[in-house]
FIKEMAR-27102 format. One record per atom (N, C-alpha, C, CB): x, y, z; residue in one letter. Coordinates in steps of 0.05 Angstrom, whole numbers, plus 5000, padded with zeros to 4 digits. Glycine has a CB too. Layout:
XYZa
...
This chain:
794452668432x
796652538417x
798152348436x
798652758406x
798752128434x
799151908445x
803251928428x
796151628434x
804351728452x
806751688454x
807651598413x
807151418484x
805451398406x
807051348374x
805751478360x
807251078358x
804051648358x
804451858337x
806752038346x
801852028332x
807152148370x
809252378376x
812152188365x
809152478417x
811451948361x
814851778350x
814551838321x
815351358355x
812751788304x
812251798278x
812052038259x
810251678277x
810852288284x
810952528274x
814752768276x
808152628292x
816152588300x
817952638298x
819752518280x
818352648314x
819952258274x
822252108257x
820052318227x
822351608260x
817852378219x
818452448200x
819052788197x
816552328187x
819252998222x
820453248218x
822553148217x
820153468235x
824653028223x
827452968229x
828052818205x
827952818256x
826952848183x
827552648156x
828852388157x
829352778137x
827152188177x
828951928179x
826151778170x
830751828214x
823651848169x
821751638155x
821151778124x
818651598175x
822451938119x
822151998086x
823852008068x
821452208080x
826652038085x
829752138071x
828552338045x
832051808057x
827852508048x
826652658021x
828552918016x
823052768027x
831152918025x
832153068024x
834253038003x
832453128045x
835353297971x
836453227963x
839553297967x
835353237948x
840753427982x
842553567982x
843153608009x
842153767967x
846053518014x
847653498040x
846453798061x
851553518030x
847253968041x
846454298060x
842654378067x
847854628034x
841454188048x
838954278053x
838354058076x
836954288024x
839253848085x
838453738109x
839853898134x
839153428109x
842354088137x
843154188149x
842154418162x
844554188140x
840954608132x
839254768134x
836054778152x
839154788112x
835354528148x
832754368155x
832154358194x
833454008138x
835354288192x
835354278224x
836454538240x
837254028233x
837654788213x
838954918238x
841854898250x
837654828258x
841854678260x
845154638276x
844654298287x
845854948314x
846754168273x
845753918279x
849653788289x
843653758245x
849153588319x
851453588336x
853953428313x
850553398369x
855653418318x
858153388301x
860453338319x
858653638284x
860953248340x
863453238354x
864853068343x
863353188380x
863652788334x
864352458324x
863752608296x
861852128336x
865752668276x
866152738248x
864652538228x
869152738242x
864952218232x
864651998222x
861751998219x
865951798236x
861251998249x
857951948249x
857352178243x
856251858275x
856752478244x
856852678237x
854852728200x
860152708242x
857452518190x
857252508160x
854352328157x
860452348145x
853852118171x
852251938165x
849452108179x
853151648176x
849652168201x
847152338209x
845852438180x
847952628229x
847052668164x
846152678140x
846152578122x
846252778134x
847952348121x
846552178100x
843551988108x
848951968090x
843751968129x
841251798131x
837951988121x
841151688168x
838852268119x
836452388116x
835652448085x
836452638133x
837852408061x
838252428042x
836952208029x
840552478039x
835752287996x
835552037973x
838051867971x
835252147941x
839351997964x
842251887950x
844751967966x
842852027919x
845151877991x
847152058010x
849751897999x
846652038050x
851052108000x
854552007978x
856052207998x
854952157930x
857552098016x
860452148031x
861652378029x
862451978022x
862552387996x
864452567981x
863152827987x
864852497948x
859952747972x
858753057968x
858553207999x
855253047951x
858053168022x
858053218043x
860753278054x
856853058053x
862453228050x
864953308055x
866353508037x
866353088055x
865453578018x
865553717998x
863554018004x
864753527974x
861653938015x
859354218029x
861654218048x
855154158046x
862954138058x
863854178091x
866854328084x
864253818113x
867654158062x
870254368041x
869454618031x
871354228012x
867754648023x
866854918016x
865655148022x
866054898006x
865155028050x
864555268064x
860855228058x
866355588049x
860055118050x
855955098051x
855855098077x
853754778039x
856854828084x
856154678121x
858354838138x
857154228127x
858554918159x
860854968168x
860454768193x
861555268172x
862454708204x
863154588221x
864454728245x
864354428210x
862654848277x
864455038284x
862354948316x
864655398265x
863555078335x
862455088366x
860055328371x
865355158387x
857555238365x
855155438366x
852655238389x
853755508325x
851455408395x
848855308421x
850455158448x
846154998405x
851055018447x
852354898476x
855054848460x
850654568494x
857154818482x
859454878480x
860254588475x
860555048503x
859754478435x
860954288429x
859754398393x
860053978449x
861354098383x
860954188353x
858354198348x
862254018331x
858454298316x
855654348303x
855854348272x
854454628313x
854254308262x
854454268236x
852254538240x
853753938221x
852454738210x
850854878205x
851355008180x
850555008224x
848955118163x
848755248149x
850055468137x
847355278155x
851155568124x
852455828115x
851055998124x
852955888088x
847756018113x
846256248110x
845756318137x
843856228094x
846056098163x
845256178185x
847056218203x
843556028193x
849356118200x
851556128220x
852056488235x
854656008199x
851556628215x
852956898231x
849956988249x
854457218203x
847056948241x
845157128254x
844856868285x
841757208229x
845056658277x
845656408299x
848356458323x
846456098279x
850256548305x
852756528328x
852056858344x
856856508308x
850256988331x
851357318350x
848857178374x
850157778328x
846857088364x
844056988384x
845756828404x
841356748366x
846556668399x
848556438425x
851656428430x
848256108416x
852856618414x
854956638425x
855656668459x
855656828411x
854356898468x
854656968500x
854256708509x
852357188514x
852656528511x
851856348523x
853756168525x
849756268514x
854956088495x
856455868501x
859055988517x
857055698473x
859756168504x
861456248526x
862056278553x
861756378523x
859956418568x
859056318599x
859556048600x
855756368608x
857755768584x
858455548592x
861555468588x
856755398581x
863655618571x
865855538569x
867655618589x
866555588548x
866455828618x
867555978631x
869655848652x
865656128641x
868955548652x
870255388681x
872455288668x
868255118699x
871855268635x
874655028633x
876455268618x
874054658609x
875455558611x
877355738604x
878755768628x
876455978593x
877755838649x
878856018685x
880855728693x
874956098722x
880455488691x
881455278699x
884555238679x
878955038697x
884455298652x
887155258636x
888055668628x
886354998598x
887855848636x
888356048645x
887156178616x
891356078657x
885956228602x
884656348584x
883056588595x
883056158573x
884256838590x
883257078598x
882957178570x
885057238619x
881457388568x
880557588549x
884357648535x
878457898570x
885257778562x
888557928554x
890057698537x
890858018589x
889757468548x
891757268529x
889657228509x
893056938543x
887557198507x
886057198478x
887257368460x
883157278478x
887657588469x
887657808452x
890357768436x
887558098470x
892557738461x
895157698447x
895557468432x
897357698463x
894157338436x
894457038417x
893457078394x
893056768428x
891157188383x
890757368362x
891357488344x
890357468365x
893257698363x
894757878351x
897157668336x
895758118374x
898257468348x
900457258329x
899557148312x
901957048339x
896756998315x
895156838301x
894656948272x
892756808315x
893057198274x
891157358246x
893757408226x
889357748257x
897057458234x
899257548204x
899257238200x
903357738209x
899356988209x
899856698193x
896756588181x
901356428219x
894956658188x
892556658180x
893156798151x
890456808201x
893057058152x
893457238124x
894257148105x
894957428123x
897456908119x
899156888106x
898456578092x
901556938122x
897856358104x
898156098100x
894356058095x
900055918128x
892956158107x
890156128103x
888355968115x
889756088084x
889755638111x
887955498122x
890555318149x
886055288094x
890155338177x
892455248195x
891355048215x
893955488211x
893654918213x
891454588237x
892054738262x
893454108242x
891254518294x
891554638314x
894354588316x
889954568335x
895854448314x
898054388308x
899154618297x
898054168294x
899454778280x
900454938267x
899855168289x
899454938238x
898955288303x
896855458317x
899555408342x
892755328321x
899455208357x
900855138376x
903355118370x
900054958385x
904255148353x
908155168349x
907855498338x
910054868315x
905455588319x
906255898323x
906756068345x
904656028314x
905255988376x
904656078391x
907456008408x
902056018395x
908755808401x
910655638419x
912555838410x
911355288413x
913555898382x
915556108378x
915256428386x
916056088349x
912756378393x
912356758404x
913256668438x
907556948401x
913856498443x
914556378468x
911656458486x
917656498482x
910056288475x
906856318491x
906355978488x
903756568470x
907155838508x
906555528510x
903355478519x
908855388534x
901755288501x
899855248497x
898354948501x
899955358477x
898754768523x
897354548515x
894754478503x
897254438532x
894454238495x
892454148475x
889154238485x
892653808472x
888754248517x
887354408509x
885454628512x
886954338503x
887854768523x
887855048523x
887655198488x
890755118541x
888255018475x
888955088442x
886055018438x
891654888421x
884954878447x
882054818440x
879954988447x
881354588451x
881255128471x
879455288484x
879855618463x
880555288523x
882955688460x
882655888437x
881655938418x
883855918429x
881655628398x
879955618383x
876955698378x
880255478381x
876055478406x
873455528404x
872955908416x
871755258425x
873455988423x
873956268434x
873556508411x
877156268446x
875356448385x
876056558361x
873156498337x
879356408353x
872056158341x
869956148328x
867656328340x
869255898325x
867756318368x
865256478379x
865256758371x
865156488411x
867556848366x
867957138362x
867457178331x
871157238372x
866956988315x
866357038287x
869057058268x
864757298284x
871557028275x
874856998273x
874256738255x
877056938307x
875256578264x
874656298251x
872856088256x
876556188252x
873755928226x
870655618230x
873055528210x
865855628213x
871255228210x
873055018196x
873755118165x
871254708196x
876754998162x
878255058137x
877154898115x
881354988141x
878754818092x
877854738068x
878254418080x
879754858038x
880254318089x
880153998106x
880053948124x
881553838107x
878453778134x
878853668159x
880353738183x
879553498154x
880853838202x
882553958220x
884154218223x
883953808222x
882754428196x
883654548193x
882154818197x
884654478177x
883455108203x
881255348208x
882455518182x
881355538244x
880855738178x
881555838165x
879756098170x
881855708144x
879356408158x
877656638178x
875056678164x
879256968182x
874156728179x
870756668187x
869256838161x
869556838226x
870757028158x
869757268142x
869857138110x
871957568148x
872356958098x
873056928078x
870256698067x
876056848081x
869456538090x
867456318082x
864256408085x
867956048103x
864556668098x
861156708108x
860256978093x
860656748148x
858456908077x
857657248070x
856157428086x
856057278046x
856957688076x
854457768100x
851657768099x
854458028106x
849857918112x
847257798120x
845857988130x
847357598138x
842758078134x
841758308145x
842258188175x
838458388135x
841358408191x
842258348223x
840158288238x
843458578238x
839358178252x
836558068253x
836458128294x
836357638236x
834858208294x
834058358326x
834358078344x
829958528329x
834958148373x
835357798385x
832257648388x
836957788422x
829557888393x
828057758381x
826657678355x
827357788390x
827657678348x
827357638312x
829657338312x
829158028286x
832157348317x
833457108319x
833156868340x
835757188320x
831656978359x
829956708383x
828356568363x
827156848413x
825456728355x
823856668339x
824856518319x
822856858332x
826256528302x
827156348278x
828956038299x
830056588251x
829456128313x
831155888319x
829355698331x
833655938337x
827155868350x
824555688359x
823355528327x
821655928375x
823055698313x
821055548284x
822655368274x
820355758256x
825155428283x
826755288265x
827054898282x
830155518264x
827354938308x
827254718317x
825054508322x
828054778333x
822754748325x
820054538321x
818854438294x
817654668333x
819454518280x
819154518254x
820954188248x
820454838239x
823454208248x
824653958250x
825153808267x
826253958243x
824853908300x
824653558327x
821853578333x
826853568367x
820053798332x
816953738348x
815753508346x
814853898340x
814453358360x
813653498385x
815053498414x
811253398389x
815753678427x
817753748441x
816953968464x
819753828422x
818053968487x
817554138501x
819654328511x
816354028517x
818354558517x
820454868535x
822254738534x
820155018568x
823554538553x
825554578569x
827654378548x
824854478605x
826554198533x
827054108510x
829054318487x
824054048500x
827254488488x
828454708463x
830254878481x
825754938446x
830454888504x
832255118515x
834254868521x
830955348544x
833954708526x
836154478532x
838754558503x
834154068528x
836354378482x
838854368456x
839554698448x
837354188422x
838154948452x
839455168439x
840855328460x
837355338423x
840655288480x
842755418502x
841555628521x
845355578487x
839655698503x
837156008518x
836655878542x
833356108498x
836156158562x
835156088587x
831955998576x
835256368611x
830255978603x
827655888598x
825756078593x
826855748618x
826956288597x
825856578596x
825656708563x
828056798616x
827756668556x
827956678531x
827256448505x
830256738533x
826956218513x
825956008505x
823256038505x
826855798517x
821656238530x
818956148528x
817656488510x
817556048567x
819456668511x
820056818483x
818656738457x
822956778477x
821056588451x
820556388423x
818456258415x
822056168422x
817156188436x
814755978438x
811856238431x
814755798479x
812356448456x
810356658446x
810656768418x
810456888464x
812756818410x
812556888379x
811656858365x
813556868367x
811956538366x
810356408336x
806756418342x
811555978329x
806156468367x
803756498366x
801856218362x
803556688347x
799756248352x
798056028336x
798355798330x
797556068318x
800555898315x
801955708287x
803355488304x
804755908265x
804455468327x
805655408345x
803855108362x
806155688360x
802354978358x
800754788370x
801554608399x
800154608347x
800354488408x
800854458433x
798754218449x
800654748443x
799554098467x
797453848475x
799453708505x
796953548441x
798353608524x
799753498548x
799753178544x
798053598576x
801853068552x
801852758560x
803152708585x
803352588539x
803052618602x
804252468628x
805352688641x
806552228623x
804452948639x
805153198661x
807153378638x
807253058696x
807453338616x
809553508598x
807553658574x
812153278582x
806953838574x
807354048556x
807853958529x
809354228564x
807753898503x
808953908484x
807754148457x
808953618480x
809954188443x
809654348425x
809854308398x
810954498430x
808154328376x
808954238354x
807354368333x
808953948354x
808654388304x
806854438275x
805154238271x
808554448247x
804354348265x
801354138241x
803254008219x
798154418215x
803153838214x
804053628201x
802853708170x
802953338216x
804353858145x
803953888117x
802653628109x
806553948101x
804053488111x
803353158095x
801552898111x
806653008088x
800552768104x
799952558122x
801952308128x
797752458111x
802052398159x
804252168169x
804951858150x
802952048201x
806451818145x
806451568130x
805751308153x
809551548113x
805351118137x
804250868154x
806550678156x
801550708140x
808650718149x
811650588142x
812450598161x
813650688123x
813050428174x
814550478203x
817850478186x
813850158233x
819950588206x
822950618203x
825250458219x
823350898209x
825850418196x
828550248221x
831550388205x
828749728219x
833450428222x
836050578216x
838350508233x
835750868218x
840350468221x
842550498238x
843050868247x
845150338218x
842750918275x
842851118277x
845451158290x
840751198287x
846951368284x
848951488295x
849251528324x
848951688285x
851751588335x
851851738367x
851252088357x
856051688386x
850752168382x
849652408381x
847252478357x
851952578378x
846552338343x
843952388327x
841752598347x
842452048320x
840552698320x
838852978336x
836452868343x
837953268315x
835552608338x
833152508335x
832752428363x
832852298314x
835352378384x
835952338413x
837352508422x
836952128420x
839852668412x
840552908425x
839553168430x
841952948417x
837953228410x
835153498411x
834553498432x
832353478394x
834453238461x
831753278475x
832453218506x
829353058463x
831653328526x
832353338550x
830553198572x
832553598554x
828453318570x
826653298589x
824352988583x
825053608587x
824553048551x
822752848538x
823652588523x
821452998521x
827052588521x
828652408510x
827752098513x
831252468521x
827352038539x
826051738550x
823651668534x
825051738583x
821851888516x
819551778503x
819551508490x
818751948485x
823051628475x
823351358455x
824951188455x
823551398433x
826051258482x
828450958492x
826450798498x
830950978523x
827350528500x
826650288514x
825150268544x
829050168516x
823750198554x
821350328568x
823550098593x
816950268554x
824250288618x
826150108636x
829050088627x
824949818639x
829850248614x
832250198594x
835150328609x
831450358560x
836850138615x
838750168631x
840950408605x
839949808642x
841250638620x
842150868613x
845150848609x
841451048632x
846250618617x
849650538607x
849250388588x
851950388627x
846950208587x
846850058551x
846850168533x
844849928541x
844150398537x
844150548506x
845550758515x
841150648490x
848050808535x
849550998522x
847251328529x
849950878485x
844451378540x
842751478546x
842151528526x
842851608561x
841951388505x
840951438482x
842951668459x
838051558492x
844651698474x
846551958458x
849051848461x
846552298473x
850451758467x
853851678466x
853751428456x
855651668496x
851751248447x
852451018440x
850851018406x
851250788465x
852450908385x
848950898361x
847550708370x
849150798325x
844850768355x
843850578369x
841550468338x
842450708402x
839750218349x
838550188337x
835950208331x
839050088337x
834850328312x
832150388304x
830750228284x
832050628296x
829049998295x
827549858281x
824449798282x
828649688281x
822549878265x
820249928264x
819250148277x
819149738269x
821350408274x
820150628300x
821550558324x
816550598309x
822350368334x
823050328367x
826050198364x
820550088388x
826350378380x
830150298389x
830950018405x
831550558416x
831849908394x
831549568401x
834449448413x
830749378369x
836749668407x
839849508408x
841449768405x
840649238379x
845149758400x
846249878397x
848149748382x
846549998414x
849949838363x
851749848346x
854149928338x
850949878336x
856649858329x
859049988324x
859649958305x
860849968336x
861750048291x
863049998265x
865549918274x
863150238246x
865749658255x
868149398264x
870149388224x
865448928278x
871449318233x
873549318214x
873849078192x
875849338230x
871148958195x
871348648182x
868248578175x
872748388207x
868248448149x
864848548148x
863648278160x
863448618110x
860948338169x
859748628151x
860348908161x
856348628151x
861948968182x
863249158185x
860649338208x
864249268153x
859249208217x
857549338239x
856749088257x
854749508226x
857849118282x
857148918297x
855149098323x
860248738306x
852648928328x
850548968334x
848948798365x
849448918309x
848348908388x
847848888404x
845648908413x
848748948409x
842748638415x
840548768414x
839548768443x
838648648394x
837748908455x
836248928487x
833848798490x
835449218497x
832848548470x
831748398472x
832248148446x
829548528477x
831347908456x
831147708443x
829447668418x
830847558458x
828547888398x
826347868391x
825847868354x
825048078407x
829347778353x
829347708324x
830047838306x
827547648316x
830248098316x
829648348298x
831548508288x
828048518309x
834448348300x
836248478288x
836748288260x
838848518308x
835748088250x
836247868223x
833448038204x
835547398233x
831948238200x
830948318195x
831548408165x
830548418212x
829748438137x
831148538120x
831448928121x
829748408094x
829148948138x
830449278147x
833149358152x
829449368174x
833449168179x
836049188188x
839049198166x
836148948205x
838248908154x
839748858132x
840949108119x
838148698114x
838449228109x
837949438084x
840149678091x
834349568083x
839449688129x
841249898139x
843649858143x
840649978161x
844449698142x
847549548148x
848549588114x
847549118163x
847449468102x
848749538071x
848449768061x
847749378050x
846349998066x
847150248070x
849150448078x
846350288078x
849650328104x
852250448115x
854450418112x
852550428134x
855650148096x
857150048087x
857850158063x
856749848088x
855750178044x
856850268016x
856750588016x
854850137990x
856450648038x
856550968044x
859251008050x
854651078069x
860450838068x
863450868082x
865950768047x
863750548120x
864150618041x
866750508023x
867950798010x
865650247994x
């Protein structure tokens, strides 16, 4: 397997060469846990994987508790599933926590002030239901427990790990964990490696170890766990000294190449560690594209060509390409720009 099929077979696990997905939560579902720090782009990640991606309805899974929006696998946001959030958060909770250990010990977050902050928190919870951090930080201010911004961040995320809370009915808001999540059978940690391995190759493969323990937080030990599990089913082939891992492909790759306005943090470049450079720009200066993850960028014909923002005046995406080669006046391009647009209106 050569470098563009491993591009073609990934843009289509990652539903960006089929968009065949109908429903905000079933692309969510699809991936597992997909990054969310940037809310905005966040929203468009799944719309780009959708038939008919509509704003409202995605914000509306995210109001209702389908998607939750909470701090799971490495210690930043996540978009995820209802059905998976509780057998996913007991699997990686420890982890992210360890990684949250320097900037808890650094703004004084001990277990003992967890506890008491808690104990004030859970009667205005009861009481009001859904509370910003804002609200959280003046409760805490009148128990005379002063809290900067973010140390309040660090409680929070502290309280989601613990299964306490995830995002409220709007935007910035929490509300308790129990009221949005049903329960669930309990699934052994190897039984929950295993699903989260299937679960990731299934939607970024082809991909390697250190790849999958990168984006889910597992040591390598436990990552290479996951990998034994699936056994067989699990396929596998070397390029340029890397290992890769992947399913057999259900359908036949399409011959359509893809072009997209892709988001920052998109999974299609954040998923990947070791192997990320496959599909950057071959020599590609790592403050242009942002390393392929902090900047959006552009995807045209399969290959990332430029980067992009959203500007306040239309056409309302102004665009930066890394070669001279025409291809941002494209009607692809086009197609994607008026996509994104009538998505935001």
């Amino acid at each position: 397997m050569d470098r563009e099929v491993i591009i073609k077979l990934r843009l289509s696990n990652q539903g960006l060469s089929a968009n065949s997905f109908e429903k905000p939560e079933e692309v969510v579902a699809h991936f597992g846990a997909m990054q969310a720090q940037d809310y905005g782009m966040a929203l468009w990640a799944v719309a780009l994987r959708m038939k008919n991606p509509n704003k409202n309805q995605i914000e509306n899974c995210i109001g209702t508790g389908e998607i939750i929006r909470t701090h799971i696998l490495r210690p930043t946001w996540h978009l995820v599933h209802q059905k998976d959030i509780r057998w996913m958060m007991e699997l990686t909770a420890t982890n992210v926590k360890k990684a949250a250990q320097y900037i808890d010990k650094k703004e004084g977050l001990t277990d003992e002030l967890f506890l008491k902050v808690w104990k004030i928190l859970e009667p205005q919870f009861i009481e009001y239901d859904n509370l910003t951090k804002e609200t959280i930080v003046s409760c805490l201010s009148k128990a005379d427990i002063e809290v900067n911004n973010l140390l309040a961040t660090q409680i929070i995320m502290r309280a989601e790990l613990s299964m306490l809370l995830c995002n409220g009915v709007k935007k910035g808001t929490y509300t308790f964990f129990e009221k949005r999540v049903a329960t669930s059978d309990k699934l052994s940690k190897s039984e929950a490696i295993a699903r989260l391995t299937q679960v990731y190759f299934q939607s970024r493969g082809p991909a390697t170890l250190k790849d999958f323990a990168w984006w889910s937080g597992l040591s390598i030990s436990d990552a290479k766990i996951g990998i034994a599990e699936l056994g067989n089913n699990l396929k596998s082939f070397q390029l340029d000294a890397l290992k890769y891992f992947y399913f057999e492909p259900k359908n036949i790759l399409t011959e359509k190449n893809t072009s997209a306005l892709l988001p920052c943090y998109d999974e299609y470049t954040v998923a990947y560690s070791e192997s990320r450079n496959l599909v950057l720009p071959e020599n590609a200066d790592s403050a242009a594209t942002g390393n392929g993850i902090f900047k959006p960028i552009i995807l045209s014909e399969n290959e990332i060509i430029g980067i992009w923002r959203k500007i306040k005046k239309s056409p309302f995406v102004e665009m930066q390409a890394f070669t001279d080669k025409g291809i941002m006046s494209s009607k692809n391009i086009q197609d994607s720009i008026k996509s994104f647009n009538n998505f935001n209106q």
